[in-house]
Backbone as CSV, one residue per row, in Angstrom:
resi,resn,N_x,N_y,N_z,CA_x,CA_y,CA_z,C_x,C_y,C_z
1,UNK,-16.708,-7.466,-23.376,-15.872,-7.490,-24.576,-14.762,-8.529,-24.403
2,UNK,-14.023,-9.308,-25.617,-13.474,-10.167,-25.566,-12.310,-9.788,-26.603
3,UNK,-10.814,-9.347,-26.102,-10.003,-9.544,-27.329,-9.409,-10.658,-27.587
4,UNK,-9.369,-10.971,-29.008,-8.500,-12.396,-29.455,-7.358,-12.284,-29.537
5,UNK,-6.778,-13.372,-28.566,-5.384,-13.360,-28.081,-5.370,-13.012,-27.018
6,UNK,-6.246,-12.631,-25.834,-5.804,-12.263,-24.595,-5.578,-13.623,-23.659
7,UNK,-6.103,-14.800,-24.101,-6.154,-15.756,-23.790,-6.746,-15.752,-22.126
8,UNK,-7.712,-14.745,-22.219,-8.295,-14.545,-20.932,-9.582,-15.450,-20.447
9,UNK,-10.334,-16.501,-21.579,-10.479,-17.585,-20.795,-9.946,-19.089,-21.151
10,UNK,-11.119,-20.024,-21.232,-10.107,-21.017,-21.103,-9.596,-21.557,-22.838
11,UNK,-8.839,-22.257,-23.021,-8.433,-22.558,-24.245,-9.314,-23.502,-25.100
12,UNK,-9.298,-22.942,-26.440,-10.321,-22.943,-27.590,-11.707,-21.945,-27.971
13,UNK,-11.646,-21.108,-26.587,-13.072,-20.522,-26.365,-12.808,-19.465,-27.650
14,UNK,-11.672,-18.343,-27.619,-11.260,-17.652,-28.898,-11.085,-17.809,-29.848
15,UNK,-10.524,-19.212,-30.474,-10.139,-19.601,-31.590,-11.570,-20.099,-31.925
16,UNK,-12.400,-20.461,-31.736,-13.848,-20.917,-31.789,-14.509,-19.233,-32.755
17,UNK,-14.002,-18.504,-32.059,-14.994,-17.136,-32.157,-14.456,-16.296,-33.763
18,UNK,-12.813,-16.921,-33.982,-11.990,-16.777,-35.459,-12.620,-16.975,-36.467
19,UNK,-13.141,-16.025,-37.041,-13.654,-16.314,-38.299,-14.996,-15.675,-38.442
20,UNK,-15.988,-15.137,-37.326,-17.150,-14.962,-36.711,-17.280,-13.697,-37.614
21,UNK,-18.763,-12.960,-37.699,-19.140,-11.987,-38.083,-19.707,-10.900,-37.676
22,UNK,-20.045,-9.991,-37.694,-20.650,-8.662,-36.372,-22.411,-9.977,-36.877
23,UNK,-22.688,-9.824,-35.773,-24.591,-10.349,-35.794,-24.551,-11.901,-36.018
24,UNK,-23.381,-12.464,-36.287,-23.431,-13.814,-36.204,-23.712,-14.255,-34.717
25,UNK,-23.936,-15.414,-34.617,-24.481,-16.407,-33.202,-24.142,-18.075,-33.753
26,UNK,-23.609,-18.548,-32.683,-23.393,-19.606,-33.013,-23.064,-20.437,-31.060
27,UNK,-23.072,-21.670,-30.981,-22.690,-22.211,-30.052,-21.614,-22.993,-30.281
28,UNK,-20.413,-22.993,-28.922,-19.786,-23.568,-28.652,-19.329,-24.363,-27.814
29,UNK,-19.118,-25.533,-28.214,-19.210,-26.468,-27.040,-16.985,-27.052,-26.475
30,UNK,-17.020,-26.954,-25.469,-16.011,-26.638,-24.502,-15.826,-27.453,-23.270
31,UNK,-14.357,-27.904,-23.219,-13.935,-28.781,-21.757,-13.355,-27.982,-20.852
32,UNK,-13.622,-27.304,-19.403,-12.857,-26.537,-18.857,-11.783,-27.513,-18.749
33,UNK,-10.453,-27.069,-18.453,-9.201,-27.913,-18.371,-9.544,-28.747,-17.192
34,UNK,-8.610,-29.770,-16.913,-8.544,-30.623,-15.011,-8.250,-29.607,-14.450
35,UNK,-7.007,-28.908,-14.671,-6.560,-28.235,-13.310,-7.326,-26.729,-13.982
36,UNK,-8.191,-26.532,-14.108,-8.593,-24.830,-13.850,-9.131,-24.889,-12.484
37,UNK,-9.134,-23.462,-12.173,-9.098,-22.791,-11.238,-9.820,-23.049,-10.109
38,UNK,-10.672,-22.984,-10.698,-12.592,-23.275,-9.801,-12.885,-24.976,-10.249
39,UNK,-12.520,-25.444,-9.131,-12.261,-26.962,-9.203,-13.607,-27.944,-9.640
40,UNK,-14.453,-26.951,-9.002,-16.103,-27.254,-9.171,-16.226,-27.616,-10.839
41,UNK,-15.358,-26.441,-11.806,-15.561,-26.966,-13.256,-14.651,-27.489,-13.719
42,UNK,-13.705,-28.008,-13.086,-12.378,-28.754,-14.013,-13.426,-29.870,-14.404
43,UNK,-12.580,-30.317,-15.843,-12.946,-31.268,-16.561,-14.602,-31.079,-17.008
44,UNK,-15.269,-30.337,-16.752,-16.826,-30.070,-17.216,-16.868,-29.803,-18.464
45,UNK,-17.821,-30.143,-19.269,-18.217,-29.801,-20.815,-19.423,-28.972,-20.605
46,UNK,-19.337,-27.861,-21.350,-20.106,-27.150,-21.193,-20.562,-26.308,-22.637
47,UNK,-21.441,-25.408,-22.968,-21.747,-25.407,-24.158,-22.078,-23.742,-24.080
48,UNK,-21.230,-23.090,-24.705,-21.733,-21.558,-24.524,-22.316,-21.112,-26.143
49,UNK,-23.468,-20.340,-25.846,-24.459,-19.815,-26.839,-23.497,-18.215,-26.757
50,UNK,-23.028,-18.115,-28.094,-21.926,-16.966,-28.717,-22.862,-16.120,-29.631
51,UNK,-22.775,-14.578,-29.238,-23.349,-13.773,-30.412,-21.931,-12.351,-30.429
52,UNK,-22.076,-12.537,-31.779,-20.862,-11.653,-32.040,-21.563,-9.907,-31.853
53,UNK,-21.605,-9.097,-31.145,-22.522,-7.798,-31.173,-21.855,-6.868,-32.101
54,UNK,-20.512,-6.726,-32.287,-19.102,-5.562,-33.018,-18.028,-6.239,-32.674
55,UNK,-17.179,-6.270,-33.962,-16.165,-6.455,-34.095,-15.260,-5.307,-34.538
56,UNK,-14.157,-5.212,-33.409,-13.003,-3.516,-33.750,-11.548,-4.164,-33.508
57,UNK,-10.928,-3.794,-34.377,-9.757,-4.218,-34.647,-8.516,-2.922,-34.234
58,UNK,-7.560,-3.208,-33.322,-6.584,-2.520,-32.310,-5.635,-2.233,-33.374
59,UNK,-4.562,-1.096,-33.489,-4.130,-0.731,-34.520,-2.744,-0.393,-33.111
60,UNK,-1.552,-1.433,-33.522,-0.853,-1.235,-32.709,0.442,-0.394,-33.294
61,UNK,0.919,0.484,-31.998,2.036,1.490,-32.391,3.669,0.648,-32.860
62,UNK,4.582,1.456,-33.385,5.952,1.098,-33.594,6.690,0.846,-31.996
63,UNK,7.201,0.140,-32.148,7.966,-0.698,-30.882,9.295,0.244,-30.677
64,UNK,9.400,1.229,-30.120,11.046,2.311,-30.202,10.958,3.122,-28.947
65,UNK,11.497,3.525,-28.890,12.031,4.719,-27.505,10.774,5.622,-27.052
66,UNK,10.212,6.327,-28.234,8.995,6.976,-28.132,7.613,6.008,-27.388
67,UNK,7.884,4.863,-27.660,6.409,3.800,-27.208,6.992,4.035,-25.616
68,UNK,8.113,3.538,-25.139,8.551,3.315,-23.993,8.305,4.221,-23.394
69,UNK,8.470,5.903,-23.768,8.037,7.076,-22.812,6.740,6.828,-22.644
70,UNK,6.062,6.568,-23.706,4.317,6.794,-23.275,3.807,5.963,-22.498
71,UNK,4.645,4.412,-22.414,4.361,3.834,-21.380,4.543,4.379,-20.197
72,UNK,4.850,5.417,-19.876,4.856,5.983,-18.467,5.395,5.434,-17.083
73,UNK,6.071,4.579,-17.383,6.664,4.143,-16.027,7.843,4.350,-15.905
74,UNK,8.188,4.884,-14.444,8.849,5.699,-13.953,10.297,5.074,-13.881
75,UNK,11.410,6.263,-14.446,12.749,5.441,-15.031,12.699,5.128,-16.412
76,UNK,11.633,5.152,-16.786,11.959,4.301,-18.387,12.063,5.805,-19.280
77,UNK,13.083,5.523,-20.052,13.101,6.565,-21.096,13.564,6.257,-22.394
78,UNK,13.953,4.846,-22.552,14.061,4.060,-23.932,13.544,2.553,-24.152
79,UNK,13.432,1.729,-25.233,12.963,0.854,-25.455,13.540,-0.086,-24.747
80,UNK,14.884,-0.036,-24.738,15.941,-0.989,-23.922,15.883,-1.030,-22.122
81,UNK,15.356,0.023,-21.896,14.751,-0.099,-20.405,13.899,-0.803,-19.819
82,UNK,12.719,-0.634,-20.945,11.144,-1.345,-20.779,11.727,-2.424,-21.437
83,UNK,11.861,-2.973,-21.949,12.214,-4.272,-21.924,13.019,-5.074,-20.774
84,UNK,13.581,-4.066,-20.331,14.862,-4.581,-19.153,13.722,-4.874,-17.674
85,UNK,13.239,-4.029,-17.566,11.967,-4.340,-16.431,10.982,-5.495,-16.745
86,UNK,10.392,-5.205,-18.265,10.325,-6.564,-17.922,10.761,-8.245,-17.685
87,UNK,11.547,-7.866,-18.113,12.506,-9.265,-17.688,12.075,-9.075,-16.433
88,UNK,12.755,-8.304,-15.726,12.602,-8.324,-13.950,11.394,-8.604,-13.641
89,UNK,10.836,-8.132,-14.201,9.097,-8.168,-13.975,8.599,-9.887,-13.633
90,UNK,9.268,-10.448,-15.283,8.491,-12.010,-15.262,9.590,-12.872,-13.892
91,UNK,10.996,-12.468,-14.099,11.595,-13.503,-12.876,10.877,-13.104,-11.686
92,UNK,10.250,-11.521,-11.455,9.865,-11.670,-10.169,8.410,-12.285,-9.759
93,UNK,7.805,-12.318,-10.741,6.695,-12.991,-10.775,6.820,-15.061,-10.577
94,UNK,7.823,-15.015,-11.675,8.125,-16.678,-11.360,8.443,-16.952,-9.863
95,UNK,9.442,-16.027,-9.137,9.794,-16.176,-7.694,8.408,-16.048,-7.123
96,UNK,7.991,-15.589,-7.097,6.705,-15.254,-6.236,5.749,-16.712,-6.228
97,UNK,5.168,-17.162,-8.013,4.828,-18.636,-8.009,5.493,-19.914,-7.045
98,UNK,6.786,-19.489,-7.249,7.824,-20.576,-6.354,7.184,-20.683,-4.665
99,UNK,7.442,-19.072,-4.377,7.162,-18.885,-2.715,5.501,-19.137,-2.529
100,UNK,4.537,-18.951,-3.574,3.130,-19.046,-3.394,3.270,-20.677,-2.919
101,UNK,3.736,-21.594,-4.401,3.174,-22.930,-4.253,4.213,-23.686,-2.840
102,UNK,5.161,-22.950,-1.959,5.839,-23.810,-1.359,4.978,-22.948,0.095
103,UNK,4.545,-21.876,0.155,3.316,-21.446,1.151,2.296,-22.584,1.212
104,UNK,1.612,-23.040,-0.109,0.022,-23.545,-0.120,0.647,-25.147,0.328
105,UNK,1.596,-25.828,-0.153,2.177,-27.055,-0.032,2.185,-27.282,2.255
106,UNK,2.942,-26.078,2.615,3.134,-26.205,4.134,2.209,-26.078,4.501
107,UNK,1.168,-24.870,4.127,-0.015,-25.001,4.957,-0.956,-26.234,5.080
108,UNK,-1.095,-26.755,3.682,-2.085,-28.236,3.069,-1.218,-29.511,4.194
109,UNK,0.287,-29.370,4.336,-0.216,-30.112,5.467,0.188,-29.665,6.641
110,UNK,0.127,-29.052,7.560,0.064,-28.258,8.631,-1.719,-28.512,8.797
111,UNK,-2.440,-28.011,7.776,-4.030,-28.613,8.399,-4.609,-29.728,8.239
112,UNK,-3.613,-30.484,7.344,-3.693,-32.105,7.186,-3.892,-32.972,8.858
113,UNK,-3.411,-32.356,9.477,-2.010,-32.468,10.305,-2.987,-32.228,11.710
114,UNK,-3.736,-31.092,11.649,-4.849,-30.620,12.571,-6.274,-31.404,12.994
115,UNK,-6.553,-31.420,14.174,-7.806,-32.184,14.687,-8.303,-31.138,15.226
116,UNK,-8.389,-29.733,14.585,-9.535,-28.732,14.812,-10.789,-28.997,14.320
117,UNK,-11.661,-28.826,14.976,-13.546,-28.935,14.803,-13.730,-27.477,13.989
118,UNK,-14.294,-27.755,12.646,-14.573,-26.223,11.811,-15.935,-26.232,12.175
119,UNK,-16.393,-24.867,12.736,-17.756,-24.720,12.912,-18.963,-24.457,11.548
120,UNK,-19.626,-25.229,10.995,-20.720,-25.199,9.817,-21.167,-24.071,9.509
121,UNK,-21.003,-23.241,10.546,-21.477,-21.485,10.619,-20.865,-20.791,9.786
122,UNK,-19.129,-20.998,10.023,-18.169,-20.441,9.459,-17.728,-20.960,7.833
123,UNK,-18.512,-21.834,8.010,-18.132,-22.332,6.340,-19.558,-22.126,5.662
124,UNK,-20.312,-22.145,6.159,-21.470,-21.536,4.933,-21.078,-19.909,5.084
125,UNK,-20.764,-19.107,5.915,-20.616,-17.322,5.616,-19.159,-17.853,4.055
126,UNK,-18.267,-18.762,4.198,-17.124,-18.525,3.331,-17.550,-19.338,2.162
127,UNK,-18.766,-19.788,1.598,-19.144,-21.021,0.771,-20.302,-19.584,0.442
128,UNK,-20.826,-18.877,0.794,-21.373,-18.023,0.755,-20.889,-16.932,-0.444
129,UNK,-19.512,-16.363,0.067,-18.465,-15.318,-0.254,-17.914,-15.927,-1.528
130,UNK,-17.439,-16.980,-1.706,-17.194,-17.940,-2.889,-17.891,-17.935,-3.741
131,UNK,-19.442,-18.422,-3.553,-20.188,-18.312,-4.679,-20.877,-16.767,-5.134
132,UNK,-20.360,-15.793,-4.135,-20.863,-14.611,-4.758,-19.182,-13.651,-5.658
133,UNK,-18.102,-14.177,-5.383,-17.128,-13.937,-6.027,-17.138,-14.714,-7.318
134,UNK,-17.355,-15.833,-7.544,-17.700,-16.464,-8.665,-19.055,-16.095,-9.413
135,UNK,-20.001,-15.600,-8.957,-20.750,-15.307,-10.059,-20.559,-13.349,-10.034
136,UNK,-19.446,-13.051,-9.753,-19.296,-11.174,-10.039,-17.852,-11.662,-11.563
137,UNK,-17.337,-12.748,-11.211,-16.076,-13.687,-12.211,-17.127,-13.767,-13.614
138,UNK,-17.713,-14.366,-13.349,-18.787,-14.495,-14.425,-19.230,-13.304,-15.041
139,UNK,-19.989,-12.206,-14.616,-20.560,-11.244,-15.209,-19.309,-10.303,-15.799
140,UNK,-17.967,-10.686,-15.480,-17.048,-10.025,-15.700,-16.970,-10.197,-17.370
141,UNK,-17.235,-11.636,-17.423,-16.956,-12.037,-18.720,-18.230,-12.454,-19.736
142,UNK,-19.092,-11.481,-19.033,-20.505,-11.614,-19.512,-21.995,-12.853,-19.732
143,UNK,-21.396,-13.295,-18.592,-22.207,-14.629,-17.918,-23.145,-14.340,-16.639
144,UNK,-24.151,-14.572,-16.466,-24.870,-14.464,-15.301,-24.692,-15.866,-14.753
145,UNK,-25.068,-16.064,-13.194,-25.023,-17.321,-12.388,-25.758,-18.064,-13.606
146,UNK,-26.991,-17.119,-13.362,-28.114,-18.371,-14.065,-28.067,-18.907,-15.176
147,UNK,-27.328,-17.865,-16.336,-27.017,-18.801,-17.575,-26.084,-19.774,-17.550
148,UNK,-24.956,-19.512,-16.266,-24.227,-20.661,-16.353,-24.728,-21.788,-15.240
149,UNK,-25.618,-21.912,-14.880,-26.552,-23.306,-14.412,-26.988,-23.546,-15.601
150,UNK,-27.536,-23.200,-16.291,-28.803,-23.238,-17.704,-27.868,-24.072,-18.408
151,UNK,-26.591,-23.984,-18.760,-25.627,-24.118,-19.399,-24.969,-25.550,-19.145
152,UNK,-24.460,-25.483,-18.136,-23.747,-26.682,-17.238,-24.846,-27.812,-16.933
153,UNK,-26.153,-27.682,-16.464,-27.132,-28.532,-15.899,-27.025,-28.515,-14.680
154,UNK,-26.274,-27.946,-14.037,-26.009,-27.642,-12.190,-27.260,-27.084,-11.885
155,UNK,-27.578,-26.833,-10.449,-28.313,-25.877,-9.443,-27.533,-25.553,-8.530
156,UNK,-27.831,-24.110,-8.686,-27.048,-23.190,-7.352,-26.443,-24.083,-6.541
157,UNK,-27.326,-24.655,-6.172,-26.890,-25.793,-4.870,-26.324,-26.776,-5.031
158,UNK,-26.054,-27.608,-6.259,-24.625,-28.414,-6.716,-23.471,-26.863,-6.290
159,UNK,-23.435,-26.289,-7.055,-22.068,-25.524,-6.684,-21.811,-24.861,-5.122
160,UNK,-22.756,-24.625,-4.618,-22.672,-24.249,-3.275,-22.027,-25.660,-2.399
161,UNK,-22.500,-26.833,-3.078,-21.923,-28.261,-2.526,-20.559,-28.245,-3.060
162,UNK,-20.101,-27.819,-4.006,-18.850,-27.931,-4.765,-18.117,-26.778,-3.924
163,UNK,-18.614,-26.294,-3.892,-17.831,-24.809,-2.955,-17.094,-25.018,-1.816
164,UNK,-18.207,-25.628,-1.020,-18.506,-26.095,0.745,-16.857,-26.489,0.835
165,UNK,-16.336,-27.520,-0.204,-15.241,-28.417,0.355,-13.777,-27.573,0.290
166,UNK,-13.455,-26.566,-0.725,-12.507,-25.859,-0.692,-13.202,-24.648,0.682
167,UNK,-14.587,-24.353,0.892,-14.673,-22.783,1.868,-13.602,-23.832,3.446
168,UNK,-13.907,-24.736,3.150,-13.548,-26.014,4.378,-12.510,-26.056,4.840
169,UNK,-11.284,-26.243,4.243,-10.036,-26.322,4.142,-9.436,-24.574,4.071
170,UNK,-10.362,-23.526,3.464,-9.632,-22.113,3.559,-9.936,-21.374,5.508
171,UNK,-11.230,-22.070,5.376,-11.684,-21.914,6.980,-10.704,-22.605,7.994
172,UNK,-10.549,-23.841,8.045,-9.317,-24.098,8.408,-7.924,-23.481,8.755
173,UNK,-7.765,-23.292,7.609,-6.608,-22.524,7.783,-6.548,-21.510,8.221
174,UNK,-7.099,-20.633,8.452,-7.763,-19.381,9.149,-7.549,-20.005,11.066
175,UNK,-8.296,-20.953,10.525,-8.301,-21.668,12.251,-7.344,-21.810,13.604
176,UNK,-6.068,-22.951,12.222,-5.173,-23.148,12.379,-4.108,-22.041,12.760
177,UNK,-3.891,-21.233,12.232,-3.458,-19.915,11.858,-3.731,-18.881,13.398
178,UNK,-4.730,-19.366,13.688,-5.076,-18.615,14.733,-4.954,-18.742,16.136
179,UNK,-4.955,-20.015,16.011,-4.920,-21.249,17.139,-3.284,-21.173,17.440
180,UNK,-1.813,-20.657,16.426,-0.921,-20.505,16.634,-0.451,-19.102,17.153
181,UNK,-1.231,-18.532,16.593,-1.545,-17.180,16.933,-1.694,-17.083,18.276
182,UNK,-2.739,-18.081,19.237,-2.732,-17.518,20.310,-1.645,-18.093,21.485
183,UNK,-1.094,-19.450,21.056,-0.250,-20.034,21.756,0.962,-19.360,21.448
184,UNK,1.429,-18.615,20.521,2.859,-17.917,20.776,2.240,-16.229,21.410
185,UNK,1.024,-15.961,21.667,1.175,-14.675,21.957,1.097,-13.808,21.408
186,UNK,1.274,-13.921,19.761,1.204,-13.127,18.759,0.643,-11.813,18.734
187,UNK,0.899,-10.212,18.568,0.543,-9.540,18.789,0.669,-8.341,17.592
188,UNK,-0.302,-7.334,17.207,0.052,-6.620,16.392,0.069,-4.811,16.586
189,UNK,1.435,-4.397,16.476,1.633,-3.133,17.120,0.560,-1.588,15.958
190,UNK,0.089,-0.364,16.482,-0.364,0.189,15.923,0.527,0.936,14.652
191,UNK,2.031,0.492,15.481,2.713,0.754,13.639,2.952,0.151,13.172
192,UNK,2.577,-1.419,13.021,2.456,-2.000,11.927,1.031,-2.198,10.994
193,UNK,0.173,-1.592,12.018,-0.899,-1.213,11.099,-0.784,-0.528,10.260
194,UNK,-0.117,0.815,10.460,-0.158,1.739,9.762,0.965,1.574,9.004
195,UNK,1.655,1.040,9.116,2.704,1.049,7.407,2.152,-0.278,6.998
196,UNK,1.074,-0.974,7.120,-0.076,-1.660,6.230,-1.005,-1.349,5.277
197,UNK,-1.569,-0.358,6.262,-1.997,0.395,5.375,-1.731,1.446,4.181
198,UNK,-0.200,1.931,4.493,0.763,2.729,3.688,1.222,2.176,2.370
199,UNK,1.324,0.439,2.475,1.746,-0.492,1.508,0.672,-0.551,0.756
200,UNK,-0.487,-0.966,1.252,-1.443,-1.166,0.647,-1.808,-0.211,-0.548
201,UNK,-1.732,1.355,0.430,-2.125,2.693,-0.735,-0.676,2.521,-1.670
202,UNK,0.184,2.577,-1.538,1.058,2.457,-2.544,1.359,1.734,-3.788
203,UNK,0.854,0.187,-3.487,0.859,-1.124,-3.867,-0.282,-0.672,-5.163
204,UNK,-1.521,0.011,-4.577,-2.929,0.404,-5.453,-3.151,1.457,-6.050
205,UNK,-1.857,2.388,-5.559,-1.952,3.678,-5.779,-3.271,4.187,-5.684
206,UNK,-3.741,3.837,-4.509,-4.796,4.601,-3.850,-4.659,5.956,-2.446
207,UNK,-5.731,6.556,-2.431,-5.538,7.631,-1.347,-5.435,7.219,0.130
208,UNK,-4.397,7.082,1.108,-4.273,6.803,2.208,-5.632,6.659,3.167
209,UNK,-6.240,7.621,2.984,-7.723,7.199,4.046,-8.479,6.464,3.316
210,UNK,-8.731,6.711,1.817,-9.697,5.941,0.981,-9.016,4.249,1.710
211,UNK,-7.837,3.747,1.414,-7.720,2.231,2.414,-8.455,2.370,3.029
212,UNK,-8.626,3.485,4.483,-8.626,2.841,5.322,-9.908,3.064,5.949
213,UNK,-10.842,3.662,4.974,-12.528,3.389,4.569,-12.718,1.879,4.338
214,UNK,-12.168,1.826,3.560,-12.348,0.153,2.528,-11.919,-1.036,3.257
215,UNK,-10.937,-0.863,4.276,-10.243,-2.281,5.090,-9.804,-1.364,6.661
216,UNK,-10.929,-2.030,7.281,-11.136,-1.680,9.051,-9.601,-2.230,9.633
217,UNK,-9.369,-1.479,10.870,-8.093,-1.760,11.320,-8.509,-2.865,12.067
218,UNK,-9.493,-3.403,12.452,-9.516,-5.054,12.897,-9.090,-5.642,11.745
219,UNK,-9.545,-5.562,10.806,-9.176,-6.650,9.550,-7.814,-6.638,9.294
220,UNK,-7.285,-5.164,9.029,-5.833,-5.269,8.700,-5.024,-6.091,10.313
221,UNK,-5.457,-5.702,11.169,-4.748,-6.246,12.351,-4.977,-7.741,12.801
222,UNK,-5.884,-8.409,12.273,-6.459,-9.827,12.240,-5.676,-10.406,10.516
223,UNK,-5.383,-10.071,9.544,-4.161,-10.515,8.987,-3.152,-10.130,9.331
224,UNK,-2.471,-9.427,9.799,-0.919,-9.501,9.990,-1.059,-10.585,11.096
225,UNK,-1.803,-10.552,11.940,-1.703,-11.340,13.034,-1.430,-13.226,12.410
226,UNK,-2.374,-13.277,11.198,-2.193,-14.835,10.681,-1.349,-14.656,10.119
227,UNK,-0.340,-13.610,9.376,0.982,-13.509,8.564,1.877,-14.033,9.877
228,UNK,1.621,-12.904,10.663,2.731,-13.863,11.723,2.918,-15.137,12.143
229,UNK,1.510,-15.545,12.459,1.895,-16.829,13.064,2.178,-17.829,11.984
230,UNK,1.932,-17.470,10.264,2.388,-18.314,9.308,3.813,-18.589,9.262
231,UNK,4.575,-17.404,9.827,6.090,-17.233,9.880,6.424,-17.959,10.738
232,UNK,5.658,-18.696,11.764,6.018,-18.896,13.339,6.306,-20.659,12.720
233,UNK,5.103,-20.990,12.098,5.070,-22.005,11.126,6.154,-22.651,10.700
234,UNK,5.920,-21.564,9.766,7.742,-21.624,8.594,8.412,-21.889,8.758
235,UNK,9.408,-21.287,10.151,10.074,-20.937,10.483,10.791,-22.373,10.891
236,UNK,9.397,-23.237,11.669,9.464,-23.975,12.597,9.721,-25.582,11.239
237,UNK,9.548,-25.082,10.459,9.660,-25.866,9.314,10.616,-26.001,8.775
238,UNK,11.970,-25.257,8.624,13.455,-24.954,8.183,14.202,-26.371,8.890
């Protein structure tokens, strides 16, 4: 399902669909942006075959004190609250963009920077993981792999080539990351596992063991371990 206005894919794909009828079909033809996401399709033209199955129209409530309780989040008990969070909400999100892109900037060259050998092993298992996260992206939004080869004119294996060069550089960094890891010593205590895992259930509001079914204490203890030595990085970067 697709609502108009969620602007949940790329731009024109909705406004294309404005005007459409329940049982109508029609094709639309589309530039993913330069900078989207999945670099493999920036700038691609591509042509999606559209069938409208039902069209239902959202019937939205009055904006007042009463909406704000039913929003249910905790503390809020008037309109002037929920609004007040979100403010907080978007600056803390903008901060976070800030600290993401000045993370991806140090690391890009920190492995610029590196004459580590990436083993071919390790980048087809992550060129692997990529193209099976990208086509679960797809079915999300009601695309199979194969209609979008059919679509694009690609084969699996153009995008698995398109893949290879970002799994390259994320493998890397993993590398790198690790390789600092072992020259400072880096070590991770069993209570910082466990208030990892505590964050995690909280963060998801999930059940404390259900984590820790889902993410093995090697894994959680093999990232904090690259959190650290990213800090060791950082640090060394000030």
């Amino acid at each position: 399902s697709l609502e108009i206005g969620s602007n949940t894919f790329i731009p024109g794909f909705e406004d294309a669909l404005v005007g459409m009828k329940s049982g109508e079909e029609k094709d639309v033809t589309l530039t993913f942006p330069e900078n989207y996401q999945a670099e493999h399709l920036a700038g691609q033209e591509v042509v999606f075959k559209v069938k409208v199955n039902e069209i239902k129209s959202k019937q939205l409530p009055a904006l007042n004190d009463d909406f704000a309780k039913e929003v249910n989040q905790k503390d809020i008990d008037s309109l002037d609250a929920l609004k007040a969070k979100f403010e907080t909400d978007i600056l803390a999100d903008k901060a976070k963009k800030a600290e993401d892109d000045y993370n991806n900037a140090l690391l890009t060259r920190v492995v610029e920077s590196s004459t580590l050998e990436v083993p071919s092993v390790l980048v087809d298992d992550e060129t692997q993981t990529m193209l099976e996260d990208f086509a679960n992206r797809l079915q999300q939004q009601g695309f199979s792999l194969k209609q979008y080869t059919e679509i694009t004119g690609q084969t699996e294996d153009d995008l698995r080539a398109q893949m290879r060069i970002d799994a390259e550089g994320k493998v890397k960094v993993r590398l790198v990351l690790d390789a600092v890891a072992k020259a400072e010593n880096i070590t991770v205590t069993h209570e910082e596992i466990d208030n990892e895992y505590k964050t995690i259930a909280e963060t998801y509001q999930m059940d404390l063991e259900r984590v820790k079914q889902l993410a093995p204490e090697g894994t959680i203890a093999y990232d904090l371990r690259l959190r650290k030595a990213y800090d060791v990085i950082r640090e060394s970067n000030q």
